[in-house]
N, C-alpha and C positions, 0 to 999 in steps of 0.2 A: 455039540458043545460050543459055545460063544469065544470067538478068539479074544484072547487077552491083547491089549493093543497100546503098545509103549511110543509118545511122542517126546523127542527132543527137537527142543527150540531154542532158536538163538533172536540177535537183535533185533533180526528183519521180521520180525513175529511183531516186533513192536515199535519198528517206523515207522509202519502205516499207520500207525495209529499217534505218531508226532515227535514221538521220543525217538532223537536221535544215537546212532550207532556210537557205536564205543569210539570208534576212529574215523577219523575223516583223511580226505584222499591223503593230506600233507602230515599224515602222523600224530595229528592233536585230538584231543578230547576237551568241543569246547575255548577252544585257544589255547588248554593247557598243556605241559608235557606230561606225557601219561605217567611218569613216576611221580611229578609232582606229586599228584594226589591221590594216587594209586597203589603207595607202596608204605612199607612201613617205614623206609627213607624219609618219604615225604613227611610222611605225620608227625617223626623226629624233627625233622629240621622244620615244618613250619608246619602246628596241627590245626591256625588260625586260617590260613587258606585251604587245608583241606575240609574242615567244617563248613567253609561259604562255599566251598564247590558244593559239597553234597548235600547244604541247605538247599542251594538252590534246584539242586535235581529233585528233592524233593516236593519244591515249590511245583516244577512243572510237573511229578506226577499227579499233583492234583486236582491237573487241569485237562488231563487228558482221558481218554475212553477206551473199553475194549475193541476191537474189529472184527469184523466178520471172520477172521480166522479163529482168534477167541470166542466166539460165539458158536463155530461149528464143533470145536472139540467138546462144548456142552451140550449139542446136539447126538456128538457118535459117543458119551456116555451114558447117553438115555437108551443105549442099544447093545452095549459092552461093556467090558470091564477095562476103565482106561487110567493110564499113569501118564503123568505129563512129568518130565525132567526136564528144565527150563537153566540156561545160564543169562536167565535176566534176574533184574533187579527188582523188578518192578513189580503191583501186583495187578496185573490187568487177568491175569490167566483169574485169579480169587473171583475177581469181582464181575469176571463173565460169567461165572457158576460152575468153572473148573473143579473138578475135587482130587484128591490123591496128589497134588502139584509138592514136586521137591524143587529147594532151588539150590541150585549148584555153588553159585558163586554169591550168598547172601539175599538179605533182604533191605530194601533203602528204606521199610517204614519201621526200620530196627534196628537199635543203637545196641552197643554190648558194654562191658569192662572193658579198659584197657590190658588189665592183665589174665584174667578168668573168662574164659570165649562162653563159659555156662552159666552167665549173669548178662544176661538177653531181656529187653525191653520193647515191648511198642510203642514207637516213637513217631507222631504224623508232624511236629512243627519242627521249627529251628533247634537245632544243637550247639549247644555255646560251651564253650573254658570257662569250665566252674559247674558244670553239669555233669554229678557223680555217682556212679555207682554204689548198689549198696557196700561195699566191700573199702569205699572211699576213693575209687581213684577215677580218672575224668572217662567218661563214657565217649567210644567212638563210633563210627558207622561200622552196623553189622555188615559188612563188604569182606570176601574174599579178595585181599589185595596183593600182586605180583609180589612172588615169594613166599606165599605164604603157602601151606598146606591146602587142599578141598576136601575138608571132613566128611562131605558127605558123598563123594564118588563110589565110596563102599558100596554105603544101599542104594545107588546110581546101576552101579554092577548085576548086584543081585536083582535089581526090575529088570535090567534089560535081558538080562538072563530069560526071564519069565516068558517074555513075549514071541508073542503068533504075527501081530504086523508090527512092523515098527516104522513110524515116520518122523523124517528128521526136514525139521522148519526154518527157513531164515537164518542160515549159519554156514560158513563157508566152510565148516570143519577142519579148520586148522587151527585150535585153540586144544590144548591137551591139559589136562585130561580130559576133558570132554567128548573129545574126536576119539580115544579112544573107546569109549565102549560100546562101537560095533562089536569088536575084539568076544566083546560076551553074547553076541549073537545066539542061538539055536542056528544050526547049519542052514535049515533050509526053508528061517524064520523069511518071507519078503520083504523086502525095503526100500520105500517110496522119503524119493526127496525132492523136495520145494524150493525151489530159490531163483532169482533172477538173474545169479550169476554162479553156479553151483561148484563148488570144490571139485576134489577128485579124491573118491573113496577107494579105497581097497579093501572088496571084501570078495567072498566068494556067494554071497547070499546072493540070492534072485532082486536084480535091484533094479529100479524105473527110477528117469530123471525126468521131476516138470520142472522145465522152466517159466516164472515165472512168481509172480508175487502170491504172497500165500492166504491175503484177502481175497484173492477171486479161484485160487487154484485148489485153496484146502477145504472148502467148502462144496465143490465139484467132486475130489476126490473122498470124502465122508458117504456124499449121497451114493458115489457106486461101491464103497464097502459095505455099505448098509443094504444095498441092494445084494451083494453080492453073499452076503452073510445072513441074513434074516431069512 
């Protein structure tokens, strides 16, 4: 039977590929302070700079491309049954020919209501004040922002439940809930993790650390589960 095979990824899935990380060394996003634009604080007190923030992050997703690590998890689904639970924003997993992708913390080519999170739009340009919802009120970025709930950590739980391998991409694991659901493991599910500067997990699962970037290392690592599973 073909193991089921659960990847979570974080930023460094998608630096290499130009989009920069949530934080930089000095605590900013971008020059901003992460509440700024990050929280519903911010959107209160000023929704006119949170809009041009996330115009613009929108501008450069669509300048940018998948990587060779997005491009291997379309390789090891040609060969299993794979979930990708991702806390990016972006859609580069979509547009490698990723399929099954949940995204944790929102999507940046999707604006919502302000008040109804169940009135969700595809939205690829600029978002402006005075751009409404059908319900009337001004539509904001579909973004999970500090403070807020992660609706969809449930069926996050439930996949990771599921899995046989589980590999964790570009994420220091220190961002919760996210880091939490090794917690839902299978006891003596394995787990491989990728990163150039890797956290520190606690689990009791059979667990390998590569160091290193996940454009040259996840792609190594595909071809020997495929070897090692086929």
């Amino acid at each position: 039977m073909k193991p089921n095979i659960v990847i979570l990824t974080g930023a460094g899935i998608s630096q290499e590929s130009g989009i920069k990380t949530f934080r930089d060394a000095n605590g900013l996003w971008e020059n901003h302070d992460i509440m700024e634009v990050a929280s519903p604080q911010g959107w209160e007190k000023n929704p006119e700079l949170v809009l041009k923030f996330y115009n613009q992050r929108r501008q450069q997703l669509h300048k940018v491309q998948p990587n060779a690590a997005h491009k291997a998890i379309t390789k090891l689904q040609e060969y299993f049954p794979v979930h990708v639970i991702t806390q990016n924003v972006d859609d580069l997993h979509e547009r490698a020919g990723n399929q099954n992708v949940l995204h944790l913390h929102g999507e940046l080519f999707k604006v919502r209501s302000e008040i109804n999170p169940e009135l969700i739009y595809d939205w690829r340009n600029d978002l402006h004040i005075g751009d409404l919802a059908e319900d009337g009120t001004q539509l904001r970025p579909h973004i999970v922002w500090f403070g807020e709930p992660v609706p969809m950590i449930s069926k996050a739980s439930e996949i990771t439940a599921t899995a046989d391998i589980f590999i964790i991409v570009g994420t220091g694991m220190a961002v919760y809930p996210a880091a939490g659901l090794v917690d839902y493991l299978p006891p003596y599910t394995p787990v491989y993790y990728i990163d150039p500067n890797p956290g520190v997990i606690s689990i009791s699962n059979p667990l390998t650390t590569i160091r290193g970037k996940a454009g040259k290392e996840l792609p190594d690592l595909v071809e020997i589960i495929i070897k090692e599973n086929s």
